[in-house]
C-alpha positions as CSV (number, residue, x, y, z in Angstrom):
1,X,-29.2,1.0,-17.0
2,X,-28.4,-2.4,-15.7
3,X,-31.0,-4.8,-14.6
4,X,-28.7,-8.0,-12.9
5,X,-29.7,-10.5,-15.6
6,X,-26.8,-12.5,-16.8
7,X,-25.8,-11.9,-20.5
8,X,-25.4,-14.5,-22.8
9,X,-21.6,-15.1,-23.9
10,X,-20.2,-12.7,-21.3
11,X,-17.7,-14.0,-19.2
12,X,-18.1,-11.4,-17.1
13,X,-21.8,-12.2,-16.2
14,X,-23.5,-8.6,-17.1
15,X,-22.1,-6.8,-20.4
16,X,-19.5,-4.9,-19.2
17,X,-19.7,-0.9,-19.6
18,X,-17.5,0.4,-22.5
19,X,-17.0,4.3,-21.3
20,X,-16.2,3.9,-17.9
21,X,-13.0,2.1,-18.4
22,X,-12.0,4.6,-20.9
23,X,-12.5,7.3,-18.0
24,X,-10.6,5.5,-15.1
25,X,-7.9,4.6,-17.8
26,X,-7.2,8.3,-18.6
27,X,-7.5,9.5,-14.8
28,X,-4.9,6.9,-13.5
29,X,-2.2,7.7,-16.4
30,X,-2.4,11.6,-15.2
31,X,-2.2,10.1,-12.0
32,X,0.9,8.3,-13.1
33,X,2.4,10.9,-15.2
34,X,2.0,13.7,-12.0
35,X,3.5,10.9,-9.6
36,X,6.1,10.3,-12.3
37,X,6.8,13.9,-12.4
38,X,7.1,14.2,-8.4
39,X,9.6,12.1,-8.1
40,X,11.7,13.9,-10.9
41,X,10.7,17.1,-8.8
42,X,11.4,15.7,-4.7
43,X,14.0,13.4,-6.5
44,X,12.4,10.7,-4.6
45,X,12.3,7.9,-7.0
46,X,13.9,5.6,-4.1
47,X,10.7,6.6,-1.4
48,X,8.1,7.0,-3.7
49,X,9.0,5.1,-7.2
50,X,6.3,2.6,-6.4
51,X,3.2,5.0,-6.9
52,X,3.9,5.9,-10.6
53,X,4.1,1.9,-11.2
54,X,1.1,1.4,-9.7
55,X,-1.1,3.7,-11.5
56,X,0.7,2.4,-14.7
57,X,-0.2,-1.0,-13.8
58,X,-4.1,0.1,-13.0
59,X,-4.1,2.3,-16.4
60,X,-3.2,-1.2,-18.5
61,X,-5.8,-2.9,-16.3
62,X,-8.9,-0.9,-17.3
63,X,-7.1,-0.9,-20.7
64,X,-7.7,-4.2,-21.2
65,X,-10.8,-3.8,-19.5
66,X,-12.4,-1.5,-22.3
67,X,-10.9,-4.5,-24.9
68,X,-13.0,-7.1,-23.2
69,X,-16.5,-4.3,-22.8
70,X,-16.3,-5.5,-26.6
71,X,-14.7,-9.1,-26.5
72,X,-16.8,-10.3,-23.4
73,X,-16.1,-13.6,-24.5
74,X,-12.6,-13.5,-24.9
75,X,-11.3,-15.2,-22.1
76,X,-7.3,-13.8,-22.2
77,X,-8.7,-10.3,-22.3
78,X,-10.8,-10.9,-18.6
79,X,-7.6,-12.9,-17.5
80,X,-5.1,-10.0,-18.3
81,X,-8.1,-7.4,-16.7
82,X,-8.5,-9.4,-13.6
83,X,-4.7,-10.0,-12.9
84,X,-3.7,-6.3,-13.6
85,X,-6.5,-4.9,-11.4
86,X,-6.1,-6.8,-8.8
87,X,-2.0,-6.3,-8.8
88,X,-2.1,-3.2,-8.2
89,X,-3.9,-2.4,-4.9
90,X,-1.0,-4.3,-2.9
91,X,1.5,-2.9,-4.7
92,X,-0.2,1.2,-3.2
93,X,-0.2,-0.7,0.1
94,X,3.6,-1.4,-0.1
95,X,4.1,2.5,-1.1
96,X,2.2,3.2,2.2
97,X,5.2,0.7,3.7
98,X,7.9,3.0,2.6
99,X,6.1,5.8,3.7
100,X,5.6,4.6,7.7
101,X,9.3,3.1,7.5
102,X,10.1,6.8,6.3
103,X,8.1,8.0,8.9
104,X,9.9,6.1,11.8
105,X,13.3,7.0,10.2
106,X,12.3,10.5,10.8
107,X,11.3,10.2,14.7
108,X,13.6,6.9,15.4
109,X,13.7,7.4,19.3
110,X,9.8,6.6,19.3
111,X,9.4,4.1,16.6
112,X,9.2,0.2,18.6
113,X,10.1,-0.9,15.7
114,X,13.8,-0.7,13.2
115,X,12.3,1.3,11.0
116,X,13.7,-0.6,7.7
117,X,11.9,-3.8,9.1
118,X,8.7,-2.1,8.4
119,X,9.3,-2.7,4.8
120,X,11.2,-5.5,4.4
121,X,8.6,-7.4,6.8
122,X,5.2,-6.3,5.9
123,X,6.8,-6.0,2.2
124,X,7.8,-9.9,2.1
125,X,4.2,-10.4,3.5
126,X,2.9,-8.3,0.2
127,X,5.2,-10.4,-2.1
128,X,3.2,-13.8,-0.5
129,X,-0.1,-12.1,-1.4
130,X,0.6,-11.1,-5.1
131,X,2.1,-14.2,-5.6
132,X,-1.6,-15.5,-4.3
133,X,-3.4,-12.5,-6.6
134,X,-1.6,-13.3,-9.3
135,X,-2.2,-17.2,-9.4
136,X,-5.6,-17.0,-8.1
137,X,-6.9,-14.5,-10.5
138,X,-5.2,-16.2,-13.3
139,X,-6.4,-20.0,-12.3
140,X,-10.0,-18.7,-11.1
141,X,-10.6,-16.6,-14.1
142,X,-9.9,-19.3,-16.9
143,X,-12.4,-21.9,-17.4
144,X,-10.6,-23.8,-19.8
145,X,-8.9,-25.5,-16.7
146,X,-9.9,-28.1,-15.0
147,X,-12.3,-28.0,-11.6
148,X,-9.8,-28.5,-9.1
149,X,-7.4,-25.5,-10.4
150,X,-10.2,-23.3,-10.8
151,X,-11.1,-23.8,-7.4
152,X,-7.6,-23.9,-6.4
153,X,-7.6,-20.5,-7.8
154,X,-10.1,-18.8,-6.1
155,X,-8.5,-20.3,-2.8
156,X,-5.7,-18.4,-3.5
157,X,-7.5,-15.7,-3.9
158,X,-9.6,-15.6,-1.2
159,X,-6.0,-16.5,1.3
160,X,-4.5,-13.5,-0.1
161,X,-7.5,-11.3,0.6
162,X,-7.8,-12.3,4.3
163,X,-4.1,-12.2,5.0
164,X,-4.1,-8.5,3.1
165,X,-6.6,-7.3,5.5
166,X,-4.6,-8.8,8.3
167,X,-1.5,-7.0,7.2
168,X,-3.4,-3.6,6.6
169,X,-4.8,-4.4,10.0
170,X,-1.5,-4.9,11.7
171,X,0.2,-2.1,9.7
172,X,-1.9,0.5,10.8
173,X,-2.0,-0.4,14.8
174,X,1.5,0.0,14.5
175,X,1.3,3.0,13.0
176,X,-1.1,4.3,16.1
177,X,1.2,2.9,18.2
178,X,3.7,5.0,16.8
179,X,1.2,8.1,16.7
180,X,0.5,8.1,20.2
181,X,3.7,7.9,21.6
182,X,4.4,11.2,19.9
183,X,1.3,12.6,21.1
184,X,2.6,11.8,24.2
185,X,5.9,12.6,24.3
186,X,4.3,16.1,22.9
187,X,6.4,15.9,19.5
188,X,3.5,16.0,17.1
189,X,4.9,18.9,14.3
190,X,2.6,19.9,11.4
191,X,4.6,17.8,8.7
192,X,4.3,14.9,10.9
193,X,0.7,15.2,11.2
194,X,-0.4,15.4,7.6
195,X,1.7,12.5,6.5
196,X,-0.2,10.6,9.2
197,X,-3.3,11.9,8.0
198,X,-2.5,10.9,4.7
199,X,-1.1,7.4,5.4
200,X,-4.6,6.3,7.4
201,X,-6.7,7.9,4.6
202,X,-4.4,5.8,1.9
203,X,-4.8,3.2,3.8
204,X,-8.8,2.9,5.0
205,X,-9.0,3.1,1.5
206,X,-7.7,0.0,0.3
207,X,-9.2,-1.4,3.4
208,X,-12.3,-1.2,2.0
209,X,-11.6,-1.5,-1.1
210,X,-10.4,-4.9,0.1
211,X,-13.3,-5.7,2.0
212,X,-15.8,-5.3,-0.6
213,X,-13.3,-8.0,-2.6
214,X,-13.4,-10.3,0.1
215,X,-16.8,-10.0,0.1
216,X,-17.8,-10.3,-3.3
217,X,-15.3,-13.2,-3.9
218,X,-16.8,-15.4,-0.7
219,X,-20.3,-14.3,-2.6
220,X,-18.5,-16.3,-6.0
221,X,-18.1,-18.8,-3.7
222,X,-21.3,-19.9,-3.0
223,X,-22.1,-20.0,-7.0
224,X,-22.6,-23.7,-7.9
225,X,-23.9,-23.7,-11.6
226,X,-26.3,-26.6,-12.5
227,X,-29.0,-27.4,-14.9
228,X,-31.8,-25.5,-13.8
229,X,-29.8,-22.8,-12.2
230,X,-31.1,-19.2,-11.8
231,X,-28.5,-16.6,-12.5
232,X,-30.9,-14.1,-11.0
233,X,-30.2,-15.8,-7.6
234,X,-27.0,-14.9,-7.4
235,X,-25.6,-12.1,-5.1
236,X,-26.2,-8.3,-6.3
237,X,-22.5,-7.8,-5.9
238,X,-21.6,-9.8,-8.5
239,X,-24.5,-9.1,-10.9
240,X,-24.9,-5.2,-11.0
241,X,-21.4,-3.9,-12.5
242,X,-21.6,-0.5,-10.4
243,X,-20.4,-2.2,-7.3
244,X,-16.9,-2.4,-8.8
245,X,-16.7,1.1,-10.4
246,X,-17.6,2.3,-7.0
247,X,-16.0,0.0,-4.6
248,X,-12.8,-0.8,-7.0
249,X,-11.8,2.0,-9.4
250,X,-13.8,5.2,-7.4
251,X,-11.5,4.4,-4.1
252,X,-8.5,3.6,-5.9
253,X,-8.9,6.7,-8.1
254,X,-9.3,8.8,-5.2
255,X,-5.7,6.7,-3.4
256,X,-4.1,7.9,-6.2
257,X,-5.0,11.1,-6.7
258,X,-5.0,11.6,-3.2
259,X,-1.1,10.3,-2.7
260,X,-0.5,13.0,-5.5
261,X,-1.9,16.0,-3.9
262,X,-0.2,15.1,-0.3
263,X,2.6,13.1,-1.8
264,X,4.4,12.0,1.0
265,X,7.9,13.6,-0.6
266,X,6.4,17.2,0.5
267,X,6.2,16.1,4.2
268,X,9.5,14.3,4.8
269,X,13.2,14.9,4.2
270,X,14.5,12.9,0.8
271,X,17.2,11.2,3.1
272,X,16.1,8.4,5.4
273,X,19.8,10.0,7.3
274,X,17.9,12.9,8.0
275,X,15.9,13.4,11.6
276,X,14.1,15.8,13.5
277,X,15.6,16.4,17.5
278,X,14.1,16.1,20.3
279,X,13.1,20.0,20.2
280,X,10.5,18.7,17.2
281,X,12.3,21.6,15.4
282,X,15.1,20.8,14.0
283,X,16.3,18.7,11.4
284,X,19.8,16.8,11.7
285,X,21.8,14.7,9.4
286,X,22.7,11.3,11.2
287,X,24.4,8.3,10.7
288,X,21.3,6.5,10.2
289,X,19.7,3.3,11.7
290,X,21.7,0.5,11.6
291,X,20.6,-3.2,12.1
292,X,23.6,-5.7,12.1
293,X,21.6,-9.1,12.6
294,X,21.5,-11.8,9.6
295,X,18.9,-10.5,6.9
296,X,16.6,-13.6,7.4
297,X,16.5,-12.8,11.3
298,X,15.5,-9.2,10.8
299,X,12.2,-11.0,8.5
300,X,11.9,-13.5,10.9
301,X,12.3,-11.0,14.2
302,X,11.3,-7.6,13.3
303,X,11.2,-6.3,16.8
304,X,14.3,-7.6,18.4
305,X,12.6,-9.7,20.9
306,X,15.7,-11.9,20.8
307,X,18.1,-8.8,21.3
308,X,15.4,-7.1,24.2
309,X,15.8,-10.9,26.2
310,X,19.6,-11.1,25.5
311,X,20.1,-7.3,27.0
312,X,21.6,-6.0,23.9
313,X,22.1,-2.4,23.7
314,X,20.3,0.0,20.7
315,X,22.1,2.3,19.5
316,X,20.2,5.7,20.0
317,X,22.8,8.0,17.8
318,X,19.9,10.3,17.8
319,X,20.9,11.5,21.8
320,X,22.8,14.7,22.1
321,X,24.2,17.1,24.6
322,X,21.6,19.8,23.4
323,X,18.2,19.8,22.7
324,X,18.2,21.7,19.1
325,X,21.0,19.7,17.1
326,X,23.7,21.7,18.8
327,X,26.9,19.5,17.3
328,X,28.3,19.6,14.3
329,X,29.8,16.6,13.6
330,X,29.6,12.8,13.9
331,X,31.5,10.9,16.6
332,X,31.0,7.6,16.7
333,X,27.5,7.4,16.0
334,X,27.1,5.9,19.2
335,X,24.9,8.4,21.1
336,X,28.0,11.3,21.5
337,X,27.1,13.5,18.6
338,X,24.7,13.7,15.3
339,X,25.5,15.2,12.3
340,X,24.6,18.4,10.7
341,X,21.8,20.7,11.1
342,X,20.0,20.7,7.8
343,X,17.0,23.0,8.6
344,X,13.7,23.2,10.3
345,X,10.8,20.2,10.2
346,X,7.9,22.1,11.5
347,X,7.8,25.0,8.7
348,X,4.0,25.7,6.8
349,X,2.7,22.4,5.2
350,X,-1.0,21.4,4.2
351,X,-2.6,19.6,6.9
């Protein structure tokens, strides 16, 4: 039972608990193995490669962790933990990326957005906050450094934690965006709905997963060691290890296991060519979504803004002359045909 006091020669404050990391270590390499084996099965390694990688990064995280429950001194051991740990959240965020971008692929004449800027914009936005993770933990966590880049470290840190719940923020109103102009339009089949589901229950889960972070870390903070100091002072959340198990590894256990029962793979086609007609029926083979602009511009303007105030025409390849996919063939790609009927998107799928 813990009881908050700080342990003497513990870098980690209390004396870290040596089953627990045995446990999550084992339940996030079945969760990587089953991911791993899904996208063998759906042959989605391209859509869903990054879910495997992430468990594999959390497994070697509480690996390390379970090292250091018996070196709590060892101060590369709670560097290596830290870093790992705190990798690999982002990185089940950027799967949830690919998903929506998938998503919008699927049901392109509602998306307000080209659906491959979803990734490539909120995915550059990820790349700034590991970057951040990364350093931070690494300059934060090791007190053989100086003052300055120990709190330059947890600077980092705390930057990419507030910009990460900005992003999860942003990326989910436009993903209700997106949601309710289906609703709307009254194109709302059951495949669509459970990927949705399963995207804002991905993703409220690294939300606050990332809030108890924030919080703990602004808690850090406010930790200014001097003679006299009472360790007992400090906040709960960073004396009493069970906050983390609960708040860290519980909710990111569940993500994962989660993203392996309603892998996203089961809800959507495996080509991002492939979209479902106007009838919410069928499913046609396209020419797919084309953005022409300069890559940098596409980062820098993910909407278009520039093309909306210049007039420039979309190309909406997914018009046809008939409301269930009735052509057979491309034309142009211009709005005068789709491709091939490939079969039905609304058939029986867990909700």
């Amino acid at each position: 039972m813990e009881d908050g006091k700080y342990v003497d020669g513990s870098i980690w404050f209390y004396a870290p608990n040596k089953g627990a990391p045995v446990v999550f270590a084992v339940f996030f390499a079945a969760s990587c193995a089953v991911h791993l084996w899904q996208c063998i099965h759906y042959q989605a390694f391209k859509f869903t490669g990054l879910l495997p990688f992430s468990a594999l990064v959390f497994t070697a995280g509480y690996i390390m962790r379970e090292v250091g429950a018996y070196n709590r001194g060892n101060i590369d051991v709670f560097i290596s933990s830290v870093c790992l740990v705190y990798a690999a959240p982002p990185l089940y965020e950027l799967a949830n990326y690919v998903t929506l971008g998938r998503i919008l692929y699927y049901i392109p004449y509602h998306s307000p957005i080209h659906p491959g800027r979803v990734l490539t914009t909120f995915g550059a936005i990820s790349a700034i906050v590991e970057a951040l993770n990364g350093n931070g933990a690494s300059y934060s966590s090791n007190a053989k450094l100086s003052d300055s880049k120990q709190a330059m470290g947890r600077a980092l840190i705390k930057a990419a934690l507030i910009i990460q719940l900005a992003v999860i923020t942003s990326f989910l109103t436009l993903a209700v965006y997106f949601h309710r102009r289906c609703r709307a339009a009254g194109l709302y089949p059951k495949n669509l709905r459970a990927v949705l589901i399963t995207l804002y229950t991905s993703s409220a889960l690294i939300m606050i997963r990332t809030i108890y972070r924030t919080v703990e870390y602004f808690e850090v903070l406010t930790i200014h060691p001097r003679p006299g100091f009472d360790p007992n002072t400090i906040s709960p959340i960073v004396r009493y290890e069970w906050f983390f198990w609960v708040f860290e590894a519980t909710l990111m256990v569940c993500n994962s296991v989660l993203l392996n029962v309603r892998h996203p793979a089961m809800y959507l086609p495996r080509s991002n060519k492939v979209f479902l007609a106007e009838d919410g029926v069928t499913e046609v083979e396209g020419p797919g979504y084309e953005d022409k602009r300069n890559f940098l511009v596409t980062l820098a303007d993910p909407f278009d803004i520039g093309g909306l105030i210049r007039g420039r025409d979309k190309v909406r390849y997914w018009e046809t002359g008939t409301s269930a996919g009735g052509g057979d063939g491309v034309e142009n790609g211009m709005g005068n045909g789709v491709g091939n009927v490939v079969g039905s998107g609304a058939g029986d799928v867990k909700v």
